[in-house]
C-alpha positions as CSV (number, residue, x, y, z in Angstrom):
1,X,15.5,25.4,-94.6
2,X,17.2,23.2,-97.6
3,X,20.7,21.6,-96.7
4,X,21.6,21.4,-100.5
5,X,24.7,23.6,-100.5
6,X,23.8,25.5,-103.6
7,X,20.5,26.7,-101.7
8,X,19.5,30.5,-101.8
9,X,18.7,30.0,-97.9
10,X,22.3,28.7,-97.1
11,X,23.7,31.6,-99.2
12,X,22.5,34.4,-97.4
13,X,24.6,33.9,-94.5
14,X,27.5,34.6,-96.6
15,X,26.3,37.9,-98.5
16,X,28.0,41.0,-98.2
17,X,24.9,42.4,-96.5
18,X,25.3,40.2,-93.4
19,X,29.1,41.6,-92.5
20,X,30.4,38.6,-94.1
21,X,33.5,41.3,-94.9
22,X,34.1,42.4,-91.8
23,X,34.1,38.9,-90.0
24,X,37.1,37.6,-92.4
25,X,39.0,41.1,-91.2
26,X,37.7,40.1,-87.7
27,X,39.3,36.1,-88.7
28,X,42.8,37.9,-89.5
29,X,43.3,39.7,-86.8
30,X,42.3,37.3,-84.5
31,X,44.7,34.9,-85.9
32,X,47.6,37.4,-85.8
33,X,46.0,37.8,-82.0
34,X,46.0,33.7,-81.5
35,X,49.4,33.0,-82.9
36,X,50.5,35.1,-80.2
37,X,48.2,33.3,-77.6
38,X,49.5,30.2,-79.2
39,X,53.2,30.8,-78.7
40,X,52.2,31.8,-75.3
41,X,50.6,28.4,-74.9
42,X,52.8,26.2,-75.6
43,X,55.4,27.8,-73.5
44,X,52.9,27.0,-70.5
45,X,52.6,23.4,-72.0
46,X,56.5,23.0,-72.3
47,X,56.7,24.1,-68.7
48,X,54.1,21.5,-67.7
49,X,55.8,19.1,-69.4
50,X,59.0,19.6,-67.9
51,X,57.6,19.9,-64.6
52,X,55.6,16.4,-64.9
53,X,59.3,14.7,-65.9
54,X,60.6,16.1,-63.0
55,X,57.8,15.0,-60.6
56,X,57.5,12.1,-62.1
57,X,61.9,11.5,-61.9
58,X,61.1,12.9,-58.1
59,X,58.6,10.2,-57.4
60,X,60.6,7.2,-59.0
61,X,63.3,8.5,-56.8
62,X,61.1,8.3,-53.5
63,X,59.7,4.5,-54.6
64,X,63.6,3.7,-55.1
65,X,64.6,4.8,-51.9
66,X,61.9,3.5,-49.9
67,X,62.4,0.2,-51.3
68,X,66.1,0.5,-50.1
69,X,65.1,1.9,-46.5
70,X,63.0,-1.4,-46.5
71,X,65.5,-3.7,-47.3
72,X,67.5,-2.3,-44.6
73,X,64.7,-2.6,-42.1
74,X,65.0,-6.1,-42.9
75,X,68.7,-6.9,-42.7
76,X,69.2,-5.4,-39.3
77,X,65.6,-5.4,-38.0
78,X,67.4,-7.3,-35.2
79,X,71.1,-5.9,-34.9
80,X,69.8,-4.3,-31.6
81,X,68.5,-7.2,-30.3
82,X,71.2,-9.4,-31.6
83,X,73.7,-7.2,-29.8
84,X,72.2,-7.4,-26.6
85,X,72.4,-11.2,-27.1
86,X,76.2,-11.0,-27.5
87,X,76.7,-10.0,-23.6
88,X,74.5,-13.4,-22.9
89,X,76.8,-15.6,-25.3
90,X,79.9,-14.1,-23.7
91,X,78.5,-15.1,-20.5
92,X,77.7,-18.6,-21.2
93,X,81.5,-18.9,-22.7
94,X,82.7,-17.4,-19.8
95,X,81.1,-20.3,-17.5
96,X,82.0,-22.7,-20.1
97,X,85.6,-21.9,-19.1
98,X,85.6,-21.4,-15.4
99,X,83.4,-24.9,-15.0
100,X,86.9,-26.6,-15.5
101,X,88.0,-26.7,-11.6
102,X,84.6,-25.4,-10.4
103,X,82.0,-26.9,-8.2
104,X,78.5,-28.2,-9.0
105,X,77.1,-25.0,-6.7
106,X,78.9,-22.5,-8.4
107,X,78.3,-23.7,-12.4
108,X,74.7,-23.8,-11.4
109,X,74.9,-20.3,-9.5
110,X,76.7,-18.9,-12.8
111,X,74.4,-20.8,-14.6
112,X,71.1,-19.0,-12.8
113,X,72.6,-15.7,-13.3
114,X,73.4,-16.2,-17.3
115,X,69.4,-17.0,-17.0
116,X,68.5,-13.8,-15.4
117,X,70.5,-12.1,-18.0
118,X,69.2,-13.9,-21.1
119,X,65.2,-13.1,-19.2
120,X,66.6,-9.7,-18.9
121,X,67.7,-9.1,-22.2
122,X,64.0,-10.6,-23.7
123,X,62.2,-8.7,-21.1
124,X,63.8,-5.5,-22.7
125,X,62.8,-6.5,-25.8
126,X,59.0,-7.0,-25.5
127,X,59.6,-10.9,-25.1
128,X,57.1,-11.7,-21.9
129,X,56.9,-15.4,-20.1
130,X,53.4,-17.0,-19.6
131,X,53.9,-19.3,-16.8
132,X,50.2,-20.0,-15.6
133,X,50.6,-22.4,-12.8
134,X,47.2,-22.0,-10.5
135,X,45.5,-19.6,-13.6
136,X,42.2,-20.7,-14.9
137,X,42.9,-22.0,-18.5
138,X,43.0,-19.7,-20.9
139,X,42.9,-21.3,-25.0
140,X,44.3,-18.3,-26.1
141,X,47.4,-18.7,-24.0
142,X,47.6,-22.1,-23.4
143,X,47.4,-25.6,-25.4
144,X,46.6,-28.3,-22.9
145,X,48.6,-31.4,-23.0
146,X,45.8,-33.5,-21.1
147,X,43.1,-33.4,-18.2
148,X,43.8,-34.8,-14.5
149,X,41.3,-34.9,-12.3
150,X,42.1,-32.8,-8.8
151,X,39.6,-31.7,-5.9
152,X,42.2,-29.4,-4.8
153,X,41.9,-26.9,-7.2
154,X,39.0,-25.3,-9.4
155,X,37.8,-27.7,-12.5
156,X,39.9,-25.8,-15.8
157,X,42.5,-24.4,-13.9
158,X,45.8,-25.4,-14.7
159,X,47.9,-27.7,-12.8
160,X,51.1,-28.2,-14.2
161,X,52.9,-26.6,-16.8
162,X,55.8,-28.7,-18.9
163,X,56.5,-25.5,-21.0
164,X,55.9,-21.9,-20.7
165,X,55.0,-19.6,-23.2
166,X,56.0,-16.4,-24.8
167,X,54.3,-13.4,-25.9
168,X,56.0,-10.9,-27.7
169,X,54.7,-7.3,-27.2
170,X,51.0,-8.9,-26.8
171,X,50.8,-11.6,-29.3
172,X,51.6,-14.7,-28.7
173,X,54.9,-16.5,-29.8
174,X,54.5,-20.2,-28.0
175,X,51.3,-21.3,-26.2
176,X,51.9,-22.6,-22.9
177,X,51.7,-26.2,-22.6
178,X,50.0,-27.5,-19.9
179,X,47.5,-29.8,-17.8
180,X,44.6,-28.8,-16.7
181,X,42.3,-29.7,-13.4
182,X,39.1,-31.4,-14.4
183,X,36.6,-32.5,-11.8
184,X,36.9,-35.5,-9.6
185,X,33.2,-36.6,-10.7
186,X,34.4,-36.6,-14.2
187,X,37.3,-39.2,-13.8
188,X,34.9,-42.3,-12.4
């Protein structure tokens, strides 16, 4: 077959005797047909459009308000928790202003109870004391201070402890600080 356009081969497609007629009546009508399907088209594309600005308004929308819900979060994460810690402060003032005529037992009573209310008030809020006096040492927990040697208790437990710790729902806010027992042996 010869791809010279002015071939015999190319031009029999084209003759009359191969419907060549028929198919350009066939082209017409199917463009009169398509139009139609066009029109019908690009309504459906129009609709998509619009319905993709609107999704996509919708979804800028969401992102704004989220971000805004977050920033919120933020701010007053700890209004709650700063309320409760009103009631404590009030206290304190409270025994700030009676300690004027008051005697030593009494501020320090007053002063046990504002205690108890400011544990209270952390306790509510997840806030947990690690006080591990006569505990085996834990490094996760604690951060000893130094080593004293003791045949009272076990080697690695802990003897004194110059500041507890905090946890806060399970993680840990403030190691414990501590000394720890190490053998008798081990001090000579």
């Amino acid at each position: 077959m010869s791809v010279n356009p002015d071939s015999s081969d190319d031009q029999q497609y084209d003759s009359p005797a191969n419907g060549a007629d028929s198919s350009v009546d066939d082209a017409v009508d199917d463009d009169q047909a398509s139009g139609s399907e066009v029109a019908r088209l690009q309504a459906l594309a129009d609709e998509n459009w619009d319905r993709y600005v609107r999704a996509a308004a919708e979804l800028e929308n969401v992102r704004k308000r989220a971000a805004r819900d977050i920033e919120n979060a933020r701010k007053f994460a700890l209004e709650r928790f700063a309320t409760e810690l009103l009631a404590v402060m009030d206290s304190l003032e409270m025994g700030l202003q009676a300690a004027d005529g008051a005697s030593a037992a009494d501020i320090l009573q007053g002063s046990q109870a504002t205690l108890r209310q400011f544990a209270a008030t952390l306790e509510r809020f997840g806030v947990q004391e690690v006080d591990p006096r006569g505990e085996p040492f834990d490094p996760a927990l604690h951060e000893a201070m130094t080593m004293q040697p003791s045949d009272e208790v076990e080697p690695n437990t802990v003897l004194t402890v110059f500041q507890k710790g905090y946890t806060l729902n399970g993680r840990l806010l403030r190691p414990a600080r501590v000394v720890v027992a190490a053998s008798p042996e081990r001090a000579g």
